[in-house]
PAZAPA-4460 file (N, C-alpha, C; in steps of 0.05 Angstrom, whole numbers, plus 32768, in hexadecimal, padded with zeros to 4 digits):
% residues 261
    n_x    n_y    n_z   ca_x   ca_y   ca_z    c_x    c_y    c_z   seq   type   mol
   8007   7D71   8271   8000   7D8B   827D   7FE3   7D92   8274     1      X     A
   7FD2   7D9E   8289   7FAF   7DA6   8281   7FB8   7DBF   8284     2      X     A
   7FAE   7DC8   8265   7FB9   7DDF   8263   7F9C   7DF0   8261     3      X     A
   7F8B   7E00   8272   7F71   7E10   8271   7F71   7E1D   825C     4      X     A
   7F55   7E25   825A   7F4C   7E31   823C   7F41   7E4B   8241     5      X     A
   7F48   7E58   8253   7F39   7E6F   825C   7F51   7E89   824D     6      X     A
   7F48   7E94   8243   7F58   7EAC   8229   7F77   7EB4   823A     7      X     A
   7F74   7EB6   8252   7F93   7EBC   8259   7F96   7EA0   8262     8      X     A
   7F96   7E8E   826B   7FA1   7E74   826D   7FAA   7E68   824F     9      X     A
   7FA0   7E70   8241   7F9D   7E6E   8221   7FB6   7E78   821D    10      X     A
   7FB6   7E8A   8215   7FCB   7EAA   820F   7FED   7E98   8225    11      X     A
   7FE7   7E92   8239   8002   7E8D   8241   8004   7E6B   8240    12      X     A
   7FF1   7E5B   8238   7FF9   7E3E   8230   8009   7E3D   8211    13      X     A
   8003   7E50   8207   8006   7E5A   81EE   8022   7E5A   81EE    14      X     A
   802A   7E71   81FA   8041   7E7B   8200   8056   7E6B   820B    15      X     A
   8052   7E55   821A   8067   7E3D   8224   8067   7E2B   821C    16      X     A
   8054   7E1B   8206   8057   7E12   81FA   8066   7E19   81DE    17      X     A
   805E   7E2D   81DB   806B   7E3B   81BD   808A   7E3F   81CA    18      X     A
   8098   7E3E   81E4   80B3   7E46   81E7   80BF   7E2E   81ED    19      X     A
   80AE   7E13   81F5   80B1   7E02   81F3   80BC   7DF0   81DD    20      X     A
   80AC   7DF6   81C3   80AE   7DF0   81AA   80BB   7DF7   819F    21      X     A
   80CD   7E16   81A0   80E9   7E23   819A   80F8   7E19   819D    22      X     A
   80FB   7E07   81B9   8111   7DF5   81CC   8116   7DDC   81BB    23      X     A
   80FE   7DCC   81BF   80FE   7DAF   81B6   80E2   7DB1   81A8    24      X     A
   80E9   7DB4   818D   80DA   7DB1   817D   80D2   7D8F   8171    25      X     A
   80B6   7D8F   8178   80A6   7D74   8175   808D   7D75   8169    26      X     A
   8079   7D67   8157   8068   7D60   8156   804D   7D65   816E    27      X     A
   8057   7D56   8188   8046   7D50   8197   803C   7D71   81A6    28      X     A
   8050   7D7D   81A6   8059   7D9B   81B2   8044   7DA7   819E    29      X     A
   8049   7DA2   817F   8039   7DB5   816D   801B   7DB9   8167    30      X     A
   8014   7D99   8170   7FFB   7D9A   8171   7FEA   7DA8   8186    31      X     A
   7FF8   7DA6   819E   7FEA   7DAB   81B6   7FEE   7DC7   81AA    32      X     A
   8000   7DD8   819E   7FF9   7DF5   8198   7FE4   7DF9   8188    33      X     A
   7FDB   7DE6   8176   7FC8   7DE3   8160   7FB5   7DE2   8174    34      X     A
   7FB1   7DD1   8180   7F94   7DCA   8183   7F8F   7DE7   8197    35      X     A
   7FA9   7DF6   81AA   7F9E   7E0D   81BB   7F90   7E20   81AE    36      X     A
   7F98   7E26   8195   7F9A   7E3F   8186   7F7B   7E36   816E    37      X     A
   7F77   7E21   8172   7F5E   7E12   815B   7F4D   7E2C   8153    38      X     A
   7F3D   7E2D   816A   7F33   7E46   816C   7F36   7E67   8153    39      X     A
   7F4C   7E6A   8152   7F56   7E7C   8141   7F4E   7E73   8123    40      X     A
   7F4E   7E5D   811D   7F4B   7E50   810B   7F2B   7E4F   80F8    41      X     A
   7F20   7E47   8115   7EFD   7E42   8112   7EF7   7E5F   810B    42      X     A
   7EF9   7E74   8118   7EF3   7E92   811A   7EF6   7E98   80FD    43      X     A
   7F0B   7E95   80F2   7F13   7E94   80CE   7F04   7E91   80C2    44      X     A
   7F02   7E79   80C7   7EEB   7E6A   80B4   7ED8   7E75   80B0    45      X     A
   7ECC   7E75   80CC   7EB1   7E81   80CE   7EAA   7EA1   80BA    46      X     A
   7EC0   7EA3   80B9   7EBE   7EB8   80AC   7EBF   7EB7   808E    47      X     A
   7EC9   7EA7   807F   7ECF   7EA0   8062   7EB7   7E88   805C    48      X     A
   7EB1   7E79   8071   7E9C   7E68   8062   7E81   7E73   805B    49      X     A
   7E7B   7E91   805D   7E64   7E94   8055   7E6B   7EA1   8037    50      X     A
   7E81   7EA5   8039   7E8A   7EAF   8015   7E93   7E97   8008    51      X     A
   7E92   7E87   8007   7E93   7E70   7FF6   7E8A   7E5D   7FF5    52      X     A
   7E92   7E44   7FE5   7E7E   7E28   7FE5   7E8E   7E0F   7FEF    53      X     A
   7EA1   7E18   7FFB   7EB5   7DFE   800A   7EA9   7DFE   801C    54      X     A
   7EB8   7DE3   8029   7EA8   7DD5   8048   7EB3   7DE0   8058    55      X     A
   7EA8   7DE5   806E   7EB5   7DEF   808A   7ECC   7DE0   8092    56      X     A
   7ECA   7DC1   8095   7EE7   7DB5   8093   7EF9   7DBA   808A    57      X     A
   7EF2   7DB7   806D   7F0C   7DBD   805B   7F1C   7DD4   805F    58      X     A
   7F08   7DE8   8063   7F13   7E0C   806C   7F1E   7E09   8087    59      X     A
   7F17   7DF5   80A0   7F2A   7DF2   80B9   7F41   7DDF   80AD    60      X     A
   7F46   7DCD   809F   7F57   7DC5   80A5   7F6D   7DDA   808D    61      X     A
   7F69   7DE0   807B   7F81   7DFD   8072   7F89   7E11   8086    62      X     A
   7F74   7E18   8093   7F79   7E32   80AA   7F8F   7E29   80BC    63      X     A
   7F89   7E04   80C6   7FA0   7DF8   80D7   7FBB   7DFD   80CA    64      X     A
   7FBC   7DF7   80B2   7FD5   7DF9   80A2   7FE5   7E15   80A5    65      X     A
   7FD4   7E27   80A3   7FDE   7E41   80A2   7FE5   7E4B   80CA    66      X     A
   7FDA   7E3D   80D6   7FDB   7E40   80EE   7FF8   7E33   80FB    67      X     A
   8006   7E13   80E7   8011   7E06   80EF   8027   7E16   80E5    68      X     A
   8025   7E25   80CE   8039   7E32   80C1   8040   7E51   80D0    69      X     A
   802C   7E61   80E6   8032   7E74   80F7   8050   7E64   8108    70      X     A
   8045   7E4D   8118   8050   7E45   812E   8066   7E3F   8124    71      X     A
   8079   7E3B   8104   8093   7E2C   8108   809C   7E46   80FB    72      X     A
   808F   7E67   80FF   809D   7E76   80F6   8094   7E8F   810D    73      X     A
   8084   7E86   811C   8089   7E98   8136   80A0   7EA7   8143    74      X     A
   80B2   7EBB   814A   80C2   7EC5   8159   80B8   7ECD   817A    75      X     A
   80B7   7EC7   8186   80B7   7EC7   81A3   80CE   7EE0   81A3    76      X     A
   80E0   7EE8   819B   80ED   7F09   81AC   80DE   7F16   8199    77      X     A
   80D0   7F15   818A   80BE   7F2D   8178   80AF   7F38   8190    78      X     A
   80A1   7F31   81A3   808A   7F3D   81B8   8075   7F43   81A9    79      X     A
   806C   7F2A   8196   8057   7F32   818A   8043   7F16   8197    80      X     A
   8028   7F1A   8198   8017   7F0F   819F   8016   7EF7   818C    81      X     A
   8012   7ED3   818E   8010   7EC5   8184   7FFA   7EBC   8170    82      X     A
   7FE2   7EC9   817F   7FC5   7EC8   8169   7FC9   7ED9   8159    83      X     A
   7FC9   7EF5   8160   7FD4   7F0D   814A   7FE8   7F09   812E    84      X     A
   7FF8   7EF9   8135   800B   7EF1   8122   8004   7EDF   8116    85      X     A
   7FF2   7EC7   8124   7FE8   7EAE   8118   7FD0   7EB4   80F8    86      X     A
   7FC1   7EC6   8106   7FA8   7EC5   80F1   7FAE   7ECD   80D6    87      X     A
   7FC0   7EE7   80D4   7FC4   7EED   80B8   7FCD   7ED2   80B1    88      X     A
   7FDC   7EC0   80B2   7FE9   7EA3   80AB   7FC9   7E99   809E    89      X     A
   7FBC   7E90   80B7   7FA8   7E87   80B7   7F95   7E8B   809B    90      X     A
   7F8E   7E9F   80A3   7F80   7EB5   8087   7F8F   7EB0   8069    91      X     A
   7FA5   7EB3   806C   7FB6   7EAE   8057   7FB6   7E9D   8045    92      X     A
   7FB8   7E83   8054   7FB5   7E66   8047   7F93   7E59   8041    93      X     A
   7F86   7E69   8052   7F6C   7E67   8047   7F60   7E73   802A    94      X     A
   7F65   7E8E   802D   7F62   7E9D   8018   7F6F   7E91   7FF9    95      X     A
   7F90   7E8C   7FF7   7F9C   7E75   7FEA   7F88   7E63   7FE7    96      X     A
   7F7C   7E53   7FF1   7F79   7E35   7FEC   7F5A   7E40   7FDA    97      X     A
   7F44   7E52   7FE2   7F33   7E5A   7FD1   7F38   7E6A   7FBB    98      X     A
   7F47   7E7A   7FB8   7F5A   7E83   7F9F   7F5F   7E69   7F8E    99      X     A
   7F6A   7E52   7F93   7F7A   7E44   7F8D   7F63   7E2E   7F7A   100      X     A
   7F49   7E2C   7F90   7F31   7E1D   7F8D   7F24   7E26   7F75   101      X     A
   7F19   7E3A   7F6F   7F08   7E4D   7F5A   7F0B   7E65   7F5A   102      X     A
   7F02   7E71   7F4B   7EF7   7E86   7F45   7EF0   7E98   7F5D   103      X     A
   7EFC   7EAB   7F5B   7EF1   7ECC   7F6F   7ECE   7EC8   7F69   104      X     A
   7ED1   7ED6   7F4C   7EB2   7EDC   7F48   7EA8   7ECA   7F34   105      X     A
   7E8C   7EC7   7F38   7E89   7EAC   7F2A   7E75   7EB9   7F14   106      X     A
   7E7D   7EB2   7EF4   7E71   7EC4   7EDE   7E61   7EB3   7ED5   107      X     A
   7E41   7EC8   7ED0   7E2A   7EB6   7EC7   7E2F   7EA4   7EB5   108      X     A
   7E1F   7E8E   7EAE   7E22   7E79   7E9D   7E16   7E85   7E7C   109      X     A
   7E10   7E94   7E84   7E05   7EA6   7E66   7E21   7EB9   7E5A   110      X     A
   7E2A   7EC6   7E6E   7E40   7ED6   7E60   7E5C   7EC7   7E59   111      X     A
   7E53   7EB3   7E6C   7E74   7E95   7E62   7E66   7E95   7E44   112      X     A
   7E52   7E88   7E44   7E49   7E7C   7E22   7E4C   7E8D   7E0A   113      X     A
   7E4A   7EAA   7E1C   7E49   7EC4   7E03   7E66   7ECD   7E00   114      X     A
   7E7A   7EC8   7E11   7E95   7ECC   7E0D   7EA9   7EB3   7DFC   115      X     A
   7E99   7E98   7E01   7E9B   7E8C   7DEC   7E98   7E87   7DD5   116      X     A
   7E82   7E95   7DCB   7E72   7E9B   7DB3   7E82   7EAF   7DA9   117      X     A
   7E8B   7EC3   7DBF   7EA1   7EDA   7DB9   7EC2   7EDC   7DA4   118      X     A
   7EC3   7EC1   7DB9   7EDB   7EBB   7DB0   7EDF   7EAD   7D9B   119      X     A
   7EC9   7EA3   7D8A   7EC7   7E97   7D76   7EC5   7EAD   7D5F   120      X     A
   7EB4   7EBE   7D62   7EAC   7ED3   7D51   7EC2   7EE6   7D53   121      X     A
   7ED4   7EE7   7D5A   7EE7   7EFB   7D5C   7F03   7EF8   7D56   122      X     A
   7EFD   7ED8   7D4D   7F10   7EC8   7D37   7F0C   7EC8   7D22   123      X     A
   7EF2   7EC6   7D1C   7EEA   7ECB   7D00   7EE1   7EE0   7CF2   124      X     A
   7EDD   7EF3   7D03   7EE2   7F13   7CFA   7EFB   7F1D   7CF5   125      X     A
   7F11   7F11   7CFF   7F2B   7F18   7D00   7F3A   7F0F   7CE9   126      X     A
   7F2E   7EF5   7CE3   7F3B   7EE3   7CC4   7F29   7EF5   7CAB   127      X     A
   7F14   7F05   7CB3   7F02   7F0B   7C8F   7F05   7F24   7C99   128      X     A
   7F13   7F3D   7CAB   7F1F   7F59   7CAF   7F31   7F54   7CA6   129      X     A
   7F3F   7F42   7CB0   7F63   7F47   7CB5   7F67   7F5B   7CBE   130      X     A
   7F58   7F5E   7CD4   7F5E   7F70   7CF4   7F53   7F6E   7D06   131      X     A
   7F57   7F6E   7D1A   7F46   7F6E   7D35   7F2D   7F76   7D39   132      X     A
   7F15   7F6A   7D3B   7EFE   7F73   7D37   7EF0   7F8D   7D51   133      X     A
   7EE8   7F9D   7D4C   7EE2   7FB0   7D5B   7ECB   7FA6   7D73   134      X     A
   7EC2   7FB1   7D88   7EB0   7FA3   7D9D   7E92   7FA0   7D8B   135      X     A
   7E8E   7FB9   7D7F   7E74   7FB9   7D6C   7E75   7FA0   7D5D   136      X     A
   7E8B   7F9E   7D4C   7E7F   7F88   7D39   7E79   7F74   7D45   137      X     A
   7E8B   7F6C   7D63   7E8D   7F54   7D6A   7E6E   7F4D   7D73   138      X     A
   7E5C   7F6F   7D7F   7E41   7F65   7D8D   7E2E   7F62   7D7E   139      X     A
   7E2E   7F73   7D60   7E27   7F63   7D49   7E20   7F4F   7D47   140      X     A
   7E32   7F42   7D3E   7E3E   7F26   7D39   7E29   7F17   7D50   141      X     A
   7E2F   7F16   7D61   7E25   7F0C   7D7A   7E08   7F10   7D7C   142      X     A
   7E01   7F28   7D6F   7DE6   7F30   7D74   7DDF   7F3D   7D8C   143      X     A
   7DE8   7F43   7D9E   7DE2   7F5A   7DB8   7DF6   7F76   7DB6   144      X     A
   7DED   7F80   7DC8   7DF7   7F9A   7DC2   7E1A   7F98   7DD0   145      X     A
   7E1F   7FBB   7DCB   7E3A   7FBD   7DCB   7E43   7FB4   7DE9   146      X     A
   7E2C   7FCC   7DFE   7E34   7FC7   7E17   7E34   7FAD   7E25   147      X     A
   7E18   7F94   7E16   7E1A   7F7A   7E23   7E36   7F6F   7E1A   148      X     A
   7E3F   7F78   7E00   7E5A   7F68   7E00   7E6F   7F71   7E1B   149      X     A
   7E6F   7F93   7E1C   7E83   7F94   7E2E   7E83   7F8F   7E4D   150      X     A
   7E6C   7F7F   7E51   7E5F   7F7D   7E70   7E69   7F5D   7E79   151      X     A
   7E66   7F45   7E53   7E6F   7F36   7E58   7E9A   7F34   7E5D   152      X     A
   7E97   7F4A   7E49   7EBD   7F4B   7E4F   7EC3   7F50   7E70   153      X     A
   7EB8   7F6B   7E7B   7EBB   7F6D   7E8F   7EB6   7F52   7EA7   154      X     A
   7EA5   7F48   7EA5   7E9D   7F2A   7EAD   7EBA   7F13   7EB7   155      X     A
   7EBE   7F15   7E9A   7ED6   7F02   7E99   7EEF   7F09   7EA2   156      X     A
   7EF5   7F2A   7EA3   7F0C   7F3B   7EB2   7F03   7F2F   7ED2   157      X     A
   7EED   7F3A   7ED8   7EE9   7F39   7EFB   7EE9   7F17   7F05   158      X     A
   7EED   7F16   7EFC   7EEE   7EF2   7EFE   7F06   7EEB   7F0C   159      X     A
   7F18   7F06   7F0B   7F37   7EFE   7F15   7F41   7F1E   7F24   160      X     A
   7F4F   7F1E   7F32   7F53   7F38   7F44   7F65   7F4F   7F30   161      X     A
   7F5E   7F67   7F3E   7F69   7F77   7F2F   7F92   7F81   7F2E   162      X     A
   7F9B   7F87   7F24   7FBA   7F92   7F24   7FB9   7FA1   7F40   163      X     A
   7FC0   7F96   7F56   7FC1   7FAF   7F72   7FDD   7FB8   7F68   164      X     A
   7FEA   7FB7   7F5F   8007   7FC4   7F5A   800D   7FD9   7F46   165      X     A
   7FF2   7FDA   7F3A   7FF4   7FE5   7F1E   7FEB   8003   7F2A   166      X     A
   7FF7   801B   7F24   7FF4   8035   7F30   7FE0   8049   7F10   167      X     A
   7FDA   8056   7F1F   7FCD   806C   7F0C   7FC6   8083   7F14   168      X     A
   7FCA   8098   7EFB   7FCA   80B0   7EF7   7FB7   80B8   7F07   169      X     A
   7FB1   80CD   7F1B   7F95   80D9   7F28   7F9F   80FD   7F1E   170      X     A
   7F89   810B   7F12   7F8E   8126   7F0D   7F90   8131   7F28   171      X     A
   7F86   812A   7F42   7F80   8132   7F51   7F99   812A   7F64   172      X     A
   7FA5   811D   7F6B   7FC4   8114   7F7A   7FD8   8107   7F63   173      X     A
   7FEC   80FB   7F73   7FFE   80EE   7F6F   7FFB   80D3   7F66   174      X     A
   800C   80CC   7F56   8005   80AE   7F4A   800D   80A0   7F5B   175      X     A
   7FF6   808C   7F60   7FFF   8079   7F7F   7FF7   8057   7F6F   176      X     A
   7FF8   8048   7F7D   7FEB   8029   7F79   7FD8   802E   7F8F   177      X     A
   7FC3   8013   7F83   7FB4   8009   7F96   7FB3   8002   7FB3   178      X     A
   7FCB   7FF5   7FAF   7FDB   7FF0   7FCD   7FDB   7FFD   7FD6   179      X     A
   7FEB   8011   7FCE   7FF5   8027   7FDF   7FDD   8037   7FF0   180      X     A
   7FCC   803B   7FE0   7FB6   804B   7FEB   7FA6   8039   7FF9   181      X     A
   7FAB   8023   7FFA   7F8E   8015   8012   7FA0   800B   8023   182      X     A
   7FBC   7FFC   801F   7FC4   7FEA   8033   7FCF   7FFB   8041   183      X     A
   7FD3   7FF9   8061   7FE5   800E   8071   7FFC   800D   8080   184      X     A
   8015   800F   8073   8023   800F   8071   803B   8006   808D   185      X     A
   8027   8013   80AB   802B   800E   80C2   8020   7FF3   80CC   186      X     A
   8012   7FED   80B7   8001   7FD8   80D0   800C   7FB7   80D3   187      X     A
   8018   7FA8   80E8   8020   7F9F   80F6   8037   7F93   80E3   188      X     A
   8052   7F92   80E8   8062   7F89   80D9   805E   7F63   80CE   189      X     A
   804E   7F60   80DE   8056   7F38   80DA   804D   7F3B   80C0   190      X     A
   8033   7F4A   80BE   8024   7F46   80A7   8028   7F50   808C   191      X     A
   8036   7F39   807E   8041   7F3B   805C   8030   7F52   8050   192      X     A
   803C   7F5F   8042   8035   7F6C   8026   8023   7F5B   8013   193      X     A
   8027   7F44   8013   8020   7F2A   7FFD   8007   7F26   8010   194      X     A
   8005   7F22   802E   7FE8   7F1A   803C   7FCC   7F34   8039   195      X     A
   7FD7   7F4B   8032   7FD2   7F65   8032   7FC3   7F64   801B   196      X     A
   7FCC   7F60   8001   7FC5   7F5B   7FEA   7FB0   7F45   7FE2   197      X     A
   7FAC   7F2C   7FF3   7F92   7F1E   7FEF   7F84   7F22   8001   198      X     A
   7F8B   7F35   8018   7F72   7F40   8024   7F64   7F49   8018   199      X     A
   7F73   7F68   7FFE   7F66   7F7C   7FF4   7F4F   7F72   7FD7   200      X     A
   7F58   7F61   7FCE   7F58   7F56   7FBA   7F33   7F3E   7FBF   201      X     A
   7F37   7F39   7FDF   7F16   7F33   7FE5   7F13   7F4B   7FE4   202      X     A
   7F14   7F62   7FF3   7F06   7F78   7FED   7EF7   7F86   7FDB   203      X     A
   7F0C   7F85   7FCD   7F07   7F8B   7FA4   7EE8   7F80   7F9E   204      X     A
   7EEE   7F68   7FAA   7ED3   7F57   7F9E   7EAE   7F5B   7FA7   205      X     A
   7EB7   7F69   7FC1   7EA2   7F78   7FD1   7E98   7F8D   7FCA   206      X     A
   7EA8   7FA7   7FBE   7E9B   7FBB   7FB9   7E85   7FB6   7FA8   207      X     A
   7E76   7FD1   7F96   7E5E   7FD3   7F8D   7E67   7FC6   7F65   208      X     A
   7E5F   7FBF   7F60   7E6E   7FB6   7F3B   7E76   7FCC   7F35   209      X     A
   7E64   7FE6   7F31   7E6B   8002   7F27   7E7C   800B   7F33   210      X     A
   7E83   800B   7F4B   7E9E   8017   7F4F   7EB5   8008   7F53   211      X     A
   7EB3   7FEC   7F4F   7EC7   7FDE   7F49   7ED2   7FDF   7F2B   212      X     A
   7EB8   7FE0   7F18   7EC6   7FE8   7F09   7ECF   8009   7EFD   213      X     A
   7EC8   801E   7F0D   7ED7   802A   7F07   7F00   802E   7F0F   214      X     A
   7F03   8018   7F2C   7F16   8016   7F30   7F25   7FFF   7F1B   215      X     A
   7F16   7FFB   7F0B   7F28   7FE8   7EFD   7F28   7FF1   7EEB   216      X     A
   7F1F   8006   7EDE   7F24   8015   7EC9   7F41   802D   7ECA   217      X     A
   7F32   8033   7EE6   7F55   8045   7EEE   7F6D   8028   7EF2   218      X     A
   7F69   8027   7F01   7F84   8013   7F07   7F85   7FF8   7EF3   219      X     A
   7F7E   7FF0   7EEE   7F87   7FD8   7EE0   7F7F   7FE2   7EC1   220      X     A
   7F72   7FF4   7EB8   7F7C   7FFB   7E99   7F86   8017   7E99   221      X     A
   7F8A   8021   7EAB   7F9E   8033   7EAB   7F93   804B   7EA3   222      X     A
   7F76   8058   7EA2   7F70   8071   7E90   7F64   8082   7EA9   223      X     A
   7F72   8094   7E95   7F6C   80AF   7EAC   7F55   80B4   7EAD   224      X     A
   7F43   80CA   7EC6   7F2D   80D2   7ECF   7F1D   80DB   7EB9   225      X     A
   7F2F   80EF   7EAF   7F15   80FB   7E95   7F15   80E0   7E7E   226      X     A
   7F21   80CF   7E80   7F1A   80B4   7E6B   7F0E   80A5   7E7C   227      X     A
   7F04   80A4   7E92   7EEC   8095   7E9F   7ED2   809B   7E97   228      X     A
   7ED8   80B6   7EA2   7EBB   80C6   7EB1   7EB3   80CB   7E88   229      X     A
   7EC5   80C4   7E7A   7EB4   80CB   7E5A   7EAA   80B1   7E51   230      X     A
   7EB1   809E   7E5E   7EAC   8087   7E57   7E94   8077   7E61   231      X     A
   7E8D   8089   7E7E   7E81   807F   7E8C   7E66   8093   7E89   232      X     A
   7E6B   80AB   7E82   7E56   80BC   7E79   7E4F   80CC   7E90   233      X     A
   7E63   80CC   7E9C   7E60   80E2   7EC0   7E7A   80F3   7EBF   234      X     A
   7E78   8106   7ED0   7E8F   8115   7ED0   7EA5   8116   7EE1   235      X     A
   7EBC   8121   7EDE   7EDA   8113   7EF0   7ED5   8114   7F05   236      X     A
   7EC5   812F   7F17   7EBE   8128   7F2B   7EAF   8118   7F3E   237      X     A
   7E9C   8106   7F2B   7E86   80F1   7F2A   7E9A   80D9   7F2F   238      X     A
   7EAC   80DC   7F20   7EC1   80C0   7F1B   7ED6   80C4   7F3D   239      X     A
   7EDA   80D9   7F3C   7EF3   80E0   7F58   7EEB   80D3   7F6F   240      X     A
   7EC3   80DF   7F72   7EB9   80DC   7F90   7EB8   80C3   7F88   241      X     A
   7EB4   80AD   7F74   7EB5   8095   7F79   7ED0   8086   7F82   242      X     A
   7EE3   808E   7F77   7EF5   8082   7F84   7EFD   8085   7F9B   243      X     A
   7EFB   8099   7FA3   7EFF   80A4   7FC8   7EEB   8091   7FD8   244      X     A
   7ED3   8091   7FC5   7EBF   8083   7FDC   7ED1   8061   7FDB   245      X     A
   7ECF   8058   7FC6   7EDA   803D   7FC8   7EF0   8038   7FD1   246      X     A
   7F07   8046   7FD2   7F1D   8045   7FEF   7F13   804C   8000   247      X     A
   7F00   8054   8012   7EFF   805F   8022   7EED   8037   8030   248      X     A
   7EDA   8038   8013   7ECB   801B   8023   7EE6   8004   801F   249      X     A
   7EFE   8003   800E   7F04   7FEC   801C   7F1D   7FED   8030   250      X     A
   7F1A   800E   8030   7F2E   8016   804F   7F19   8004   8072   251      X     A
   7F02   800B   806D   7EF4   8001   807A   7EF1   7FD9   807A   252      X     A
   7EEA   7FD2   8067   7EEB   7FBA   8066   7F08   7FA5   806D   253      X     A
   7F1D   7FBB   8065   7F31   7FA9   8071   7F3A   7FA5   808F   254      X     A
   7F30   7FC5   8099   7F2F   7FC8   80B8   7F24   7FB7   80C9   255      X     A
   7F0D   7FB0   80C4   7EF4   7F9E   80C8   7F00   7F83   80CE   256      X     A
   7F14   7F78   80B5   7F16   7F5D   80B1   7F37   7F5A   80C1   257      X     A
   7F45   7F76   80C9   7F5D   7F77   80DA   7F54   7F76   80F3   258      X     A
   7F40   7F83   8101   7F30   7F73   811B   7F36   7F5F   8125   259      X     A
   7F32   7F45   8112   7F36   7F29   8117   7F4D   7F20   8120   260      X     A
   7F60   7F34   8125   7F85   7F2F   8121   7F88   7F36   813F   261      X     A
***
């Protein structure tokens, strides 16, 4: 069968073959869905290969995977659209396989060496205390100051995504999680809780450092506003409008990247 490539000839080759493949499920059936839908695939990419250092190949042929993995879990009485349902898949297994590859954020070669140096010195402050050495002594020791030490700790934290599950105190509302407040709760059922979560989690990695890390000060160490904004040397309301603004940008950024669906 010549099946046309024009978006509604598309959309219903799609569709009879995919009810086809419900019927008598084959190989030969699955590809011809693969190769209709390719497309969906490349669009992905296109979008993830400018944030990383994998090959365009390698990033189409995972996307296929996650595409092959829509089609043997498709429902045809859902009345849901087949690309729509396909891409979070798509997205999914890509995201996975660079997760899987390296590192989110990639930490200078200076602050690796000084966290190594860290970790040495903070063994042997610990054996001639016989206690846990404080951040001072450790930058001491080290010879830079307190805050370069804590810029390299911070370093080695962002290197890996933050607790989205982990909830915290706001003087100002209700104790919510991360999730809760960015992901939305209505938006299209196919799409996992778990696909939701490495969406947000690129996100994380986009905002500005300063207000990433003030969300990682609330949510992932858990301290309240007036233990920010004292820490940070601004005041709670300095600390609040930051966090509003930074849900608000990766309420935006996730919208952006749900487009593609």
């Amino acid at each position: 069968m010549n099946y046309q490539t024009s978006p509604r000839c598309l959309k219903q080759s799609s569709l009879e073959l995919l009810q086809e493949y419900k019927q008598f499920p084959c190989q030969s059936i699955r590809n011809q869905i693969v190769q209709l839908n390719r497309g969906l695939v490349r669009k992905e990419v296109h979008h993830w290969i400018k944030q990383c250092s994998e090959s365009y190949d390698d990033l189409l042929q995972v996307g296929c995977i996650g595409l092959i993995q829509a089609i043997e879990r498709f429902d045809l009485t859902k009345g849901c659209a087949f690309s729509s349902f396909a891409v979070p898949y798509i997205r999914g297994e890509i995201l996975h396989y660079l997760r899987d590859k390296s590192s989110l954020i990639r930490v200078p070669r200076h602050y690796l060496k000084l966290k190594r140096q860290g970790s040495k010195v903070v063994a042997q402050l610990q054996e001639k205390l016989h206690r846990k050495p404080t951040d001072l002594e450790i930058a001491n020791t080290l010879g830079i100051s307190v805050e370069q030490w804590n810029q390299v700790k911070l370093a080695e934290k962002n290197s890996s995504v933050l607790s989205l599950d982990a909830t915290f105190n706001d003087e100002f509302e209700d104790q919510k999680s991360l999730v809760e407040l960015i992901v939305d709760p209505n938006y299209n059922d196919f799409k996992t809780a778990h696909e939701d979560k490495i969406d947000l989690e690129m996100a994380l990695l986009k905002l500005k450092e300063k207000n990433r890390y003030i969300l990682e000060l609330v949510f992932f160490k858990n301290l309240t506003y007036k233990e920010v904004a004292k820490h940070l040397g601004i005041s709670m309301i300095t600390v609040h409008r930051r966090i509003k603004q930074s849900l608000k940008d990766l309420k935006v950024m996730l919208t952006s990247w749900e487009t593609l669906v």
